[in-house]
C-alpha positions in Angstrom: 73.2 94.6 121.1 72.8 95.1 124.8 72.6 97.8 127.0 75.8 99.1 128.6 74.3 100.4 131.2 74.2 96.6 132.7 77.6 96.6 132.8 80.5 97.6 135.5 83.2 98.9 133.3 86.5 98.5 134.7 88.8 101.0 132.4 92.7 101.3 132.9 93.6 104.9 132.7 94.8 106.5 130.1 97.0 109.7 129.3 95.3 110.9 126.5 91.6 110.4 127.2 91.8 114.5 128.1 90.6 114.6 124.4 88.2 112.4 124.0 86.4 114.9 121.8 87.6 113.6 118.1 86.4 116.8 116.7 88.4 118.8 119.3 91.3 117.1 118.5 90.9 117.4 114.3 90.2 121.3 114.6 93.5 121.3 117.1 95.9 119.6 114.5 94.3 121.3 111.3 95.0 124.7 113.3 98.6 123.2 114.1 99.4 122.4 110.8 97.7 125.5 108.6 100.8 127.7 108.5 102.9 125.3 107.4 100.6 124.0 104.5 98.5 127.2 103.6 100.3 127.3 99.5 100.1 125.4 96.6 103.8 124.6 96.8 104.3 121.4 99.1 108.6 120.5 100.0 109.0 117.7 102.1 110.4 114.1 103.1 107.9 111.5 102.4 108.5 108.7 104.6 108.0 107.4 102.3 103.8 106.9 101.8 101.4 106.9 98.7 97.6 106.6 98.6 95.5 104.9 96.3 91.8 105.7 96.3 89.3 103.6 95.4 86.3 106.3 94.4 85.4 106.3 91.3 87.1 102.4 90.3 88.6 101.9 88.1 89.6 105.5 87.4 91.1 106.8 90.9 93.0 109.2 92.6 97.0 108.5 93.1 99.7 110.2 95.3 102.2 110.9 97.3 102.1 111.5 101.2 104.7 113.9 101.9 104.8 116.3 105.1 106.0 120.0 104.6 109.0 119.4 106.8 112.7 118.0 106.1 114.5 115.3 107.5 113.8 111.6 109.2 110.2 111.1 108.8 110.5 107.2 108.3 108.3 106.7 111.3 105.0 108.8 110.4 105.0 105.8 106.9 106.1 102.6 109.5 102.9 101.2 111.2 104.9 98.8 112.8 106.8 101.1 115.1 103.2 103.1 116.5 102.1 100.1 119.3 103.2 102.8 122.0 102.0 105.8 120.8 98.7 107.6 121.8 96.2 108.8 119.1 97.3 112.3 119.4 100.3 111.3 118.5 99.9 109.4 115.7 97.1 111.8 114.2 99.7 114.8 115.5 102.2 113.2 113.1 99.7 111.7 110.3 97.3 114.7 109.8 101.3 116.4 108.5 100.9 114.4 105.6 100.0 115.9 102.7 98.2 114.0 100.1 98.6 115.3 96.2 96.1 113.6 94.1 95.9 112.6 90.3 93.5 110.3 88.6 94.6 107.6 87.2 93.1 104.4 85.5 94.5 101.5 87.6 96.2 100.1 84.3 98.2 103.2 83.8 101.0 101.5 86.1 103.7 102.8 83.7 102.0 105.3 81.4 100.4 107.3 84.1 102.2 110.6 84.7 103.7 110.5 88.2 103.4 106.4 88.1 107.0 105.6 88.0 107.6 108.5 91.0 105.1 106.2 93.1 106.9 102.9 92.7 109.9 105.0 93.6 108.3 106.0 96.1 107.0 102.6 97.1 110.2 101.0 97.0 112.6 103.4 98.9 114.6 102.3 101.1 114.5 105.0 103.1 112.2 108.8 103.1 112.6 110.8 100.0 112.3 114.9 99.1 109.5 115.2 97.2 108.2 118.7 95.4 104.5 119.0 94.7 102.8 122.1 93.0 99.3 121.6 94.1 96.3 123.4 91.7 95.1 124.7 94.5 95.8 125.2 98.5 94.9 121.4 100.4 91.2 121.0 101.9 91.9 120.9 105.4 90.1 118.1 105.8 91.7 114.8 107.5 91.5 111.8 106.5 90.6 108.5 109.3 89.3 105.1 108.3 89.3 101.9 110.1 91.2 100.1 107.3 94.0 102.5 106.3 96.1 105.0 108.5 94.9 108.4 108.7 96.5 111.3 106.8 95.9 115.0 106.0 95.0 117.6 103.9 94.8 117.2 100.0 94.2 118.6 96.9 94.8 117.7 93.2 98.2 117.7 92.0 99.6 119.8 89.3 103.3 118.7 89.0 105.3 116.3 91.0 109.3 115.9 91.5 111.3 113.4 93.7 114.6 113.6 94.7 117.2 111.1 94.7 116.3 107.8 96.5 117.8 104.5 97.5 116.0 101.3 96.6 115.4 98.6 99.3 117.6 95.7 97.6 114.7 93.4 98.3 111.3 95.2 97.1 113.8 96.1 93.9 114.4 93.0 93.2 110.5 92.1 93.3 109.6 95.0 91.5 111.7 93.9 88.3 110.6 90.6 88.1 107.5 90.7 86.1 107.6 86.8 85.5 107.0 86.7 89.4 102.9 86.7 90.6 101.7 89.2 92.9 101.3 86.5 96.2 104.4 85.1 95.4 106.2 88.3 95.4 104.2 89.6 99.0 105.6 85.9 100.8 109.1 86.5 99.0 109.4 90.0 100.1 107.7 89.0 104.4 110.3 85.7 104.2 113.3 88.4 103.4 111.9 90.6 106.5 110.4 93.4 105.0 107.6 94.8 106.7 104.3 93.7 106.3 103.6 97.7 105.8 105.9 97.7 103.0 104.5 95.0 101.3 101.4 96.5 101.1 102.7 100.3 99.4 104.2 98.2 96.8 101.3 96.1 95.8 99.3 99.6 95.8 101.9 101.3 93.6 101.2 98.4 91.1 105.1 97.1 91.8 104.2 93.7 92.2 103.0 90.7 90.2 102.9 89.7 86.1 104.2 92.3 83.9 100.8 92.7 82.5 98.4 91.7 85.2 99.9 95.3 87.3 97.8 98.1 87.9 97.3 100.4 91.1 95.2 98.9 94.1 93.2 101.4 96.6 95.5 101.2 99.6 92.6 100.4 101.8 92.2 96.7 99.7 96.2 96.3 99.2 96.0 96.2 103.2 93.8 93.5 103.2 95.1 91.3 100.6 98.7 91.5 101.8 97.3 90.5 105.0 95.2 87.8 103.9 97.8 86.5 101.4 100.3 86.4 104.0 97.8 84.5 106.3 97.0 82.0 104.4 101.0 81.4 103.9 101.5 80.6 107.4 98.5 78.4 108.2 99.8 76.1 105.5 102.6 75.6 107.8 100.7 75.9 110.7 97.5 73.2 109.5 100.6 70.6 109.3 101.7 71.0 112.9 100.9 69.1 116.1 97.7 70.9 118.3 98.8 73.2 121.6 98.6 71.2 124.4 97.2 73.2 127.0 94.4 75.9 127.0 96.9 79.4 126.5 95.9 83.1 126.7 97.2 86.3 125.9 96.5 90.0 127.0 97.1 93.6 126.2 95.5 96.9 126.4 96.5 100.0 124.0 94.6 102.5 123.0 91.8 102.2 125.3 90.8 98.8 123.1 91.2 95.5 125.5 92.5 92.4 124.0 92.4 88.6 124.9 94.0 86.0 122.7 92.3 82.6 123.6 94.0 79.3 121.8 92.8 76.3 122.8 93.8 72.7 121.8 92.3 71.2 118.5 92.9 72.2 114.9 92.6 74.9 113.7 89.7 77.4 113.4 89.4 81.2 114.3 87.9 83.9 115.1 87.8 87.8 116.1 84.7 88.9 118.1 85.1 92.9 118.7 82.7 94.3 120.8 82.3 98.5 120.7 80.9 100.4 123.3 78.5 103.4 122.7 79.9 106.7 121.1 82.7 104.2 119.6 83.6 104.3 115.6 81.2 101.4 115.0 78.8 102.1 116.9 77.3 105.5 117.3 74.6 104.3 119.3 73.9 105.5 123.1 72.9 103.3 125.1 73.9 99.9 123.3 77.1 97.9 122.9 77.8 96.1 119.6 79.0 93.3 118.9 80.0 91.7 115.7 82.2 88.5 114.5 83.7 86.6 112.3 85.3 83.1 112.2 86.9 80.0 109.9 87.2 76.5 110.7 89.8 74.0 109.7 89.2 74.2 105.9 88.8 78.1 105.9 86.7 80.5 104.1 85.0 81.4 101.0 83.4 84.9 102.0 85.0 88.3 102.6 85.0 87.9 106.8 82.4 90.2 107.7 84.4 92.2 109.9 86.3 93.6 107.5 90.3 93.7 107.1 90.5 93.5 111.1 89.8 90.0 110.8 92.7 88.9 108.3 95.4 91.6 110.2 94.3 89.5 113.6 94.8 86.5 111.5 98.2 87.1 110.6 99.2 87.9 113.7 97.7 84.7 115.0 99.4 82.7 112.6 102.9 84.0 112.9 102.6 82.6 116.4 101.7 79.7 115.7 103.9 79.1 113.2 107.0 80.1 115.4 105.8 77.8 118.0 105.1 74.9 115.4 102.1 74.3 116.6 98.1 74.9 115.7 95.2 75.6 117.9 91.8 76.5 117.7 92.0 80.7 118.4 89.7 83.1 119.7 90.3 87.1 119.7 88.3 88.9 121.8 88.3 93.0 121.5 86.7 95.3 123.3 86.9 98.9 122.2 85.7 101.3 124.6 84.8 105.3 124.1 88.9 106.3 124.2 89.1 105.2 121.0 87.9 107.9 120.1 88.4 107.5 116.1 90.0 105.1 113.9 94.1 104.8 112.8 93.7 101.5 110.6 93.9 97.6 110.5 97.7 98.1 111.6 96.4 98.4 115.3 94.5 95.1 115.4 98.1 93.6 113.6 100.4 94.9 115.4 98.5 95.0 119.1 97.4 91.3 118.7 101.6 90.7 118.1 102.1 92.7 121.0 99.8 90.5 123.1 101.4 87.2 121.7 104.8 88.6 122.7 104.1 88.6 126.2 104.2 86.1 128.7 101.3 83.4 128.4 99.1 82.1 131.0 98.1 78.6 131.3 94.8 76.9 132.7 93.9 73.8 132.6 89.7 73.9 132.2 87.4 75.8 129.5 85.4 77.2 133.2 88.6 78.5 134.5 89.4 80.1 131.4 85.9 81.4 131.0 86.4 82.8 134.3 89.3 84.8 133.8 87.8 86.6 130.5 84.8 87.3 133.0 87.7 89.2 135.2 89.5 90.7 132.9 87.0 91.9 130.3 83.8 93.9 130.9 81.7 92.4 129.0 79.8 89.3 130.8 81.2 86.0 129.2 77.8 84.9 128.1 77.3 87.6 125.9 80.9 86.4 124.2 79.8 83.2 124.1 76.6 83.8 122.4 78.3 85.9 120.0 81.3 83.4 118.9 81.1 80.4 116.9 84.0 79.1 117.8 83.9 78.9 121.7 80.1 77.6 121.5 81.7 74.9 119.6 84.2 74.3 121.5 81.6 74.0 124.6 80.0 71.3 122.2 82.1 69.6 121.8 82.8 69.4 125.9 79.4 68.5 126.4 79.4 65.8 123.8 82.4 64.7 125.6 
């Protein structure tokens, strides 16, 4: 850690940083929603979501996600559609979400009593009408965590109905065949374009894999394993193809996080290296910046990545590239997440801002010190302290040196 006091921080405005106060802004949409949700009778379209906890393993809580108002709500479930949206607006939309809760043993995937209603859920093609009778009035608490999008209040659930739904052809498919592993039902269902989103609800609904290897999986490690699985899919390809054959960089900014995509020639190996400002999620600290990393070489690795499920999102991303381009590289993430982000919306926004920055146009240099020297522009953080904190690019300078 280092002070960030050292630093000159060059921010790009943003609209929403008017309410930078995360506990300004939960009291704000609790207050919004409370009339709407202030019963123990919940009528709504789900988009639809479910939520697996993971307290209390193997015996945890399962649920719908449904919002006390009618109509289209296929967004509020669809990660994939948020990368413009500010935080209000995704916790405006999310804290609506009403989660009823029933515990469950994981292996009551068919047995359990709303268990078939959830893989309904999970597979619909489209949002749902749902009816929940609720024991009591939901905890106005919401719900944020770095791994999993946030949602609203809850409480437990008494009784649970679903209206008529359409199956997405695809996931339905999937879901029947119980000859049909888990990981080779998540790459069947991404090759067939369902969304990576998607995937996940039906591996937490316990919709995918061996008839009698299913069983519910907290939503927060469904996330991760769809993205890891899927990862590891693509490098396959990707560890097969020729190397990128000049130094390549991508940007983006969203959400007051900053993000630089580094691939450089070689095979592969990668790496995310975030680095969080005081005041941030991660770092609660007030004078200090944090920064942490994680990182594979060429034959992969046999840890959980430090980071967390940032790393194997960022990682999919990364290889979808480089898959589309046939090529491999060595790759280097670097985020810096400054005091707008004022509190977590899940492992979606490393996914699906790291695509974002790999859709736009490239820029090309032709020396490690010229590239070193446009991270030093465009991030705030000096580029030794990146260096000291990556793996990868010290080994890359290594290998220079050797050279």
């Amino acid at each position: 850690m280092f002070e960030a006091e050292q630093l000159s921080v060059r921010r790009t405005p943003i609209a929403y940083l008017n309410m930078r106060n995360p506990q300004l802004l939960k009291y704000y949409y609790k207050f919004k929603t409370l009339s709407l949700i202030d019963k123990e009778e919940i009528s709504g379209s789900s988009p639809p979501d479910i939520f697996i906890g993971r307290i209390g393993y193997p015996n945890v809580y399962v649920g719908p996600l449904v919002p006390p108002i009618l109509g289209d709500t296929s967004e509020m479930g669809m990660p994939e559609t948020w990368v413009n949206k500010t935080i209000p607006e995704i916790v405006e939309a999310r804290s609506m979400l009403v989660r009823g809760m029933l515990k469950e043993n994981i292996h009551n995937v068919e047995s359990g009593r709303v268990s078939g209603m959830l893989q309904e859920l999970a597979i619909a093609d489209r949002y749902a009408g749902v009816d929940m009778k609720l024991t009591h009035r939901p905890n106005l608490t919401v719900k944020f965590d770095e791994n999993s999008q946030p949602f609203g209040p809850s409480a437990p659930l008494r009784e649970m109905a679903i209206g008529n739904t359409k199956a997405n052809r695809q996931m339905e498919k999937a879901y029947f065949d119980t000859a049909m592993g888990a990981a080779t039902g998540m790459v069947e269902l991404y090759e067939k374009g369902v969304e990576v989103s998607r995937i996940q609800k039906i591996l937490a609904a316990g919709g995918l894999g061996l008839k009698n290897n299913r069983k519910f999986v907290p939503t927060r490690w469904s996330i991760t394993a769809v993205d890891d699985t899927l990862g590891k899919y693509k490098l396959k390809e990707v560890k097969q193809s020729d190397s990128i054959e000049q130094i390549t960089v991508f940007e983006d900014v969203a959400l007051d996080n900053r993000w630089l995509v580094l691939l450089f020639p070689g095979a592969w190996s990668y790496e995310l290296v975030e680095a969080w400002y005081p005041n941030t999620i991660w770092n609660q600290d007030t004078k200090n910046i944090a920064i942490f990393s994680s990182s594979e070489f060429f034959a992969g690795r046999k840890t959980y990545a430090e980071i967390g499920g940032c790393y194997y999102a960022a990682r999919l991303a990364t290889s979808e590239y480089l898959d589309k381009i046939g090529k491999q590289a060595r790759a280097v993430i670097l985020r810096e997440t400054h005091p707008g982000y004022i509190m977590p919306v899940g492992v979606w926004n490393v996914r699906e801002h790291v695509r974002a920055a790999l859709k736009k146009e490239p820029l090309h240099f032709d020396s490690l010190q010229s590239t070193l020297n446009f991270v030093g522009v465009k991030m705030a953080i000096p580029v030794n302290e990146w260096i000291k904190n990556s793996a990868v690019l010290r080994d890359i300078i290594h290998q220079r040196v050797l050279a």
